[in-house]
N, C-alpha and C positions, 0 to 999 in steps of 0.2 A: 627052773625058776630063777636061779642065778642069773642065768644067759640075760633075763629078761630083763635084770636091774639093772647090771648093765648099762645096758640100751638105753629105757629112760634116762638112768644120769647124763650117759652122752649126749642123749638128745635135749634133755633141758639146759646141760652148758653150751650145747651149738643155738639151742632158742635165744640163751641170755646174750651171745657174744655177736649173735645177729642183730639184735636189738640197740645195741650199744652203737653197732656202726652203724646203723639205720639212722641213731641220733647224730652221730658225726657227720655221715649226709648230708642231713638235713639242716645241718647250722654250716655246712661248708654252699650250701647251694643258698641260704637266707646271706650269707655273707659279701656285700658291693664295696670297692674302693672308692675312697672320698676324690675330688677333682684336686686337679696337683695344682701347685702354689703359683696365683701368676705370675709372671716373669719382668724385668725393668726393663721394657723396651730401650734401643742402644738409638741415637742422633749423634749425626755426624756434626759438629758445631766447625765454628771460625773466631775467634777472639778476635772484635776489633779495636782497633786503636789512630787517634786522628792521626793525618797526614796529608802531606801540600799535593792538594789537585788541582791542575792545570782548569781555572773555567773555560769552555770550549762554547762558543755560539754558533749553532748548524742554520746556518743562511741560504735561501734561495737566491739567483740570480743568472744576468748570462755577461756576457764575453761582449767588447768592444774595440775596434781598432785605436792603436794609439795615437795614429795619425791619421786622417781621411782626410784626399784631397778632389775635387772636383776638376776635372780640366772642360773647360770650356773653350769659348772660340770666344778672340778681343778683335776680328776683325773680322768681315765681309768675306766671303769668296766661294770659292769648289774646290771640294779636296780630292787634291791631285792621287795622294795615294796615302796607307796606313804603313807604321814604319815598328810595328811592336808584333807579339805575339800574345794573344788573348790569355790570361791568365799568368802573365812572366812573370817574374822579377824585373824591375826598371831600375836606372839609376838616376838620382834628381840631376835636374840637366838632359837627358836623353829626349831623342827628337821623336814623339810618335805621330803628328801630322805633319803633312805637309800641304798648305791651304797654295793654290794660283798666287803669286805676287807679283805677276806680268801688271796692274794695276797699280801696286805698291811702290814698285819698280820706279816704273815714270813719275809719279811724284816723287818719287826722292831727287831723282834725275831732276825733273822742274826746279826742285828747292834749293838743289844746287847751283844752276843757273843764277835764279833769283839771288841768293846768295852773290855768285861770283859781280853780278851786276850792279848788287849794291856797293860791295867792297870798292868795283871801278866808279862809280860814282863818289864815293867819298875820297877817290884818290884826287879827285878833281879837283870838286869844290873845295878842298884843304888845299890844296895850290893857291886857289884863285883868294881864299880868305887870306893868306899869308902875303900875297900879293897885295889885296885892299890896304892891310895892314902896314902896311909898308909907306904909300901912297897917301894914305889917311891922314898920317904926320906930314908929309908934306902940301897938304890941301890938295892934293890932285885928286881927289875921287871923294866926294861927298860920305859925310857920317852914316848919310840913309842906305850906303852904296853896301859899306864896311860891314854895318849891323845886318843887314841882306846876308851877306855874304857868312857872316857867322851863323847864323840861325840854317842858313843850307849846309852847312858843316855840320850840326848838330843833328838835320834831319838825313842827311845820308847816314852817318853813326847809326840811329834808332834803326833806320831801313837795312842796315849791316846785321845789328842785333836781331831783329826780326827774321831775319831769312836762316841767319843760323839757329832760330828758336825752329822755321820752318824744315831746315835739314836734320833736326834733330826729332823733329814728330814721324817726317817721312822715313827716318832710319827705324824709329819705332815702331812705326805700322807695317817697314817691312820684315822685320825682326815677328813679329807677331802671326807670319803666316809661313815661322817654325813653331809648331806648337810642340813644347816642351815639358817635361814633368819635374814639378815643380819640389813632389821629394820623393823619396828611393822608398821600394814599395812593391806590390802584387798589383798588377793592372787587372781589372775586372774585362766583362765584356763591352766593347767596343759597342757604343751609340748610333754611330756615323760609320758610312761606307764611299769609298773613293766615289768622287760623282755628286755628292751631297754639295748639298747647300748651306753654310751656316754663316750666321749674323752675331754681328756683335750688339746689336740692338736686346736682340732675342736670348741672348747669353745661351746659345745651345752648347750645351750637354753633350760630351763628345767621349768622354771616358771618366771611373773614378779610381783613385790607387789608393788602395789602403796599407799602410804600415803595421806590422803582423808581430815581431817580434821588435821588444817587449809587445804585451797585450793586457788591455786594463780589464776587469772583473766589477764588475758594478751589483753588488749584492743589496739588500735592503732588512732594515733589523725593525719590529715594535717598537714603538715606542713606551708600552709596558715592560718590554725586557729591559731598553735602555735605562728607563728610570729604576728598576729593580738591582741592574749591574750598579750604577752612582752610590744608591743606600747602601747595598751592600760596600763600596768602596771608602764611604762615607764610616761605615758602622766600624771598619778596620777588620771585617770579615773575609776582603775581598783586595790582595796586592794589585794595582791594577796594571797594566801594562803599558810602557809609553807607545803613542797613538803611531810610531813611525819604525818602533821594534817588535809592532804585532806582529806574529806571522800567522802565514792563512795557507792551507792543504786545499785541494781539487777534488771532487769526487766527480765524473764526466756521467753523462747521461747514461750508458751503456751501464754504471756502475765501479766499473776502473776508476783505479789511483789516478790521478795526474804526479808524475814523476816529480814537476819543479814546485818549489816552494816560492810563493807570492809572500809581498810583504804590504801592509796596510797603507795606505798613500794618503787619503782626508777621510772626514765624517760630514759629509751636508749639513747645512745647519736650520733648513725649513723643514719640516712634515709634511705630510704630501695629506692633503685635508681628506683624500676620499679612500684612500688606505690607513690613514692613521701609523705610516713607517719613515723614516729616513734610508737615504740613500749612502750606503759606505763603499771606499770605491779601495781594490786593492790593483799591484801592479806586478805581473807574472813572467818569466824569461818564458820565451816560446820560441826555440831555436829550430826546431823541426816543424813547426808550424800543424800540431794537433790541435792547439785551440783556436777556434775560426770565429768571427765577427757573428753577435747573434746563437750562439749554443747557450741552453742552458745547463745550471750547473749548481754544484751544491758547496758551499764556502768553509771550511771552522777555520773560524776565526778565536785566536786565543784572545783571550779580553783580560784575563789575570791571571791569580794564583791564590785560590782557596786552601788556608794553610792549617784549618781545622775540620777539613772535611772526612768522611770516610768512605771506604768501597766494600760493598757486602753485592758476590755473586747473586748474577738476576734468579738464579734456584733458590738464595734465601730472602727474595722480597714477592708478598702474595700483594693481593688488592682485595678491598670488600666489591662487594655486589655495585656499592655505591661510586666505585673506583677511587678508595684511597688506598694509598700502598700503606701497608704494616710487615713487622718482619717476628718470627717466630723466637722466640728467647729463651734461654735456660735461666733460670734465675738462680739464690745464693739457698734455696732451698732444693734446688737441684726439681722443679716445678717450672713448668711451659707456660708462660704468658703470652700476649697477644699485647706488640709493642707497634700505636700509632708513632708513622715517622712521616720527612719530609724529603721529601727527592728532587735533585736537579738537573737530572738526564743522565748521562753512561756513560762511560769512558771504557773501552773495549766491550765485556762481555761482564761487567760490576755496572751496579747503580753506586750513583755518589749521593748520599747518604749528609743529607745538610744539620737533622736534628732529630731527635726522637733515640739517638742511641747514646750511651755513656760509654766510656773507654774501659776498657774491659767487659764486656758485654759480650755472651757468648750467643754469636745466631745462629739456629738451626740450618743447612743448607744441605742433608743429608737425612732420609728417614723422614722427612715433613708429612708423608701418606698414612705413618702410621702414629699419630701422636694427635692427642687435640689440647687446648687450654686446658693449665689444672693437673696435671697427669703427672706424675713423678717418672723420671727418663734418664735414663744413664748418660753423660756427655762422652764423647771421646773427639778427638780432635779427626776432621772430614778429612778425607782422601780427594780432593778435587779432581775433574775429569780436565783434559785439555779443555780451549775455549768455545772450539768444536764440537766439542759430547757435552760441555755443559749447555749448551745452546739445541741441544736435541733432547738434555732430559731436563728444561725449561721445555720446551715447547710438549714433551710429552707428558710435564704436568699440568702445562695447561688446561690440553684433553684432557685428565682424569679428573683435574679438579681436587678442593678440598675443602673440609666441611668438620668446623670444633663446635665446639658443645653453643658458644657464644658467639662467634661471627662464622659467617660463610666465606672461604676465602678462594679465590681462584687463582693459579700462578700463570703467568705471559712469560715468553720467553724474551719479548723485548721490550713488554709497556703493557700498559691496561688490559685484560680482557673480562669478558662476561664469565658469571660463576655459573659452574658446570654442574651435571649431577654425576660425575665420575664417582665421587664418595660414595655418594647413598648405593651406586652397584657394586661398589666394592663390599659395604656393610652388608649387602645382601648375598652376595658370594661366599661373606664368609657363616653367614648362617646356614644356608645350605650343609655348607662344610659341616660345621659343626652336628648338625641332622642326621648327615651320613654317618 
């Protein structure tokens, strides 16, 4: 009977001590952790502040010789033969035809004659007037005789004059059938081939040379920008630069630098009524002869110096749907606004930033994916990439896009683009996430 009681008490302190933990169980398994505290997202900022930017005007245009000359034919004949190499260099003065003057020849020859004939005529009749002369006071030879006699003195003189006016046409016209260039230059393709006929009637076309180095640049501007540069110069926004210390860069068709620096030469002063542009013409060394008559080409032209402008990397300037650029801000609440601004093209791998910011203004250019309007954000000063990686991780914002509570914004890596729906797949990426 002992043994028994025992047992029981054992077993009812193993029932109680079972129960106990049975309740610990069961409040250790009813028991979840709360979600952790969210966190201040980190943006990488740039604190801007004004500074003198160069205004640049990116101009279309092409390339013209600085000299062109025509060589044509001033006289009749067949050319005997070609005395240049298609494509040379010539030097003004240098002989490249050579026209028949078997023709030219003898008249000259003639005018000399003529010439010599008159001279011996007026050696004459100046004897014989000298002689009247003489005789006239002594009444031996009539007054009608004397006056004769002068008036043939006068007209052999004129007939002297005339024939040397004549050996001087004929020197001329045989001079003319050396055809010469007229100035130093690149001979184009030859017109005319030995054998040919040309007229001086007909003014044929026989070769043209053009002058290569220097080489002018004939660009054309709006006449909306040109009146926007004035105000601005007017407003004292905008230093302007004098019209003959411009200088102007080359960008060539391929895309390459042009090496030499042009300098601005005039500005037209008509508008062209069916483009609505003027014509600005600049003037360029071209020693090695890369810029040729006829390429086009792309100009900047510096027009001033914008001494309260700013530059904020193209990563920290978005656009709306509508294509206005805005730029993302921290503000003094340490809260993300959405800051309309106004732009006036780029200067390397930064937009120039004309108004919409204040000086000290921090802009986001770092982290912009993961932040909307409104959001409270940790600032820390941006790590910029070269102008190289920031130019790849603009353009890979572009693709993803971005999208705040109150504008939709999409980033370009060089200008405007259309808003994307990157955002919205990222917001759903991270739901998923969160799912799992």
């Amino acid at each position: 009977m002992h043994v028994d009681r025992v047992s029981a008490r054992f077993i009812g302190v193993t029932g109680t001590a079972a129960a106990v933990l049975a309740v610990f169980a069961l409040s250790a398994c009813g028991k979840k952790d709360g979600p952790p505290p969210p966190q201040t997202p980190e943006v990488g900022v740039i604190t801007v502040q004004p500074q003198p930017v160069e205004v640049v005007a990116d101009l279309p245009g092409r390339t013209n010789a600085y000299l062109v000359a025509q060589v044509r034919a001033r006289v009749d004949g067949i050319v005997l033969r070609r005395e240049f190499t298609e494509g040379a260099e010539v030097k003004a003065g240098q002989r490249l035809y050579k026209i028949d003057p078997a023709p030219y020849q003898a008249q000259f020859d003639s005018a000399k004659a003529t010439l010599a004939k008159a001279e011996a005529n007026l050696v004459s009749v100046t004897a014989q007037a000298d002689r009247y002369k003489v005789l006239v006071a002594q009444n031996a030879v009539s007054k009608q005789d004397y006056d004769n006699a002068v008036a043939s003195q006068g007209q052999a003189a004129a007939d002297v004059g005339t024939g040397k006016a004549g050996v001087q046409t004929a020197s001329i016209n045989l001079g003319y059938t050396d055809v010469v260039s007229p100035i130093s230059g690149i001979v184009g393709i030859s017109q005319v081939t030995p054998g040919a006929y040309v007229q001086a009637s007909a003014a044929t076309l026989m070769a043209t040379i053009q002058q290569l180095d220097p080489i002018y640049v004939d660009v054309v501007e709006s006449t909306t920008d040109l009146l926007k540069l004035r105000r601005a110069v007017a407003n004292g926004q905008v230093q302007s630069a004098s019209s003959h210390a411009a200088k102007v860069s080359l960008t060539l068709e391929d895309g390459s630098k042009y090496a030499q620096t042009g300098k601005l030469e005039f500005a037209d002063v008509t508008v062209d009524q069916t483009t609505g542009t003027v014509t600005l013409r600049a003037l360029f060394p071209n020693p090695n002869h890369t810029l040729l008559p006829g390429m086009f080409v792309h100009a900047k032209l510096a027009q001033g110096v914008n001494a309260q402008a700013m530059l904020v990397p193209e990563v920290g300037i978005t656009h709306t749907p509508k294509g206005d650029p805005v730029a993302l801000v921290v503000n003094a609440d340490s809260k993300v606004e959405v800051r309309p601004i106004k732009v006036s093209g780029t200067q390397g791998s930064n937009w120039i930033v004309e108004s919409g910011l204040n000086a000290g203004d921090k802009v986001i250019v770092q982290g912009t994916m993961k932040v909307q309007p409104g959001i409270t954000v940790k600032a820390i000063d941006a790590n910029l990439p070269p102008a190289a990686a920031a130019g790849e991780e603009a353009a890979a914002a572009s693709a993803a896009g971005v999208s705040g509570t109150d504008q939709n914004l999409t980033r370009p890596a060089s200008g405007p683009a259309a808003a994307s729906s990157g955002a919205a797949a990222s917001a759903g990426n991270a739901s998923s996430a969160q799912a799992q």
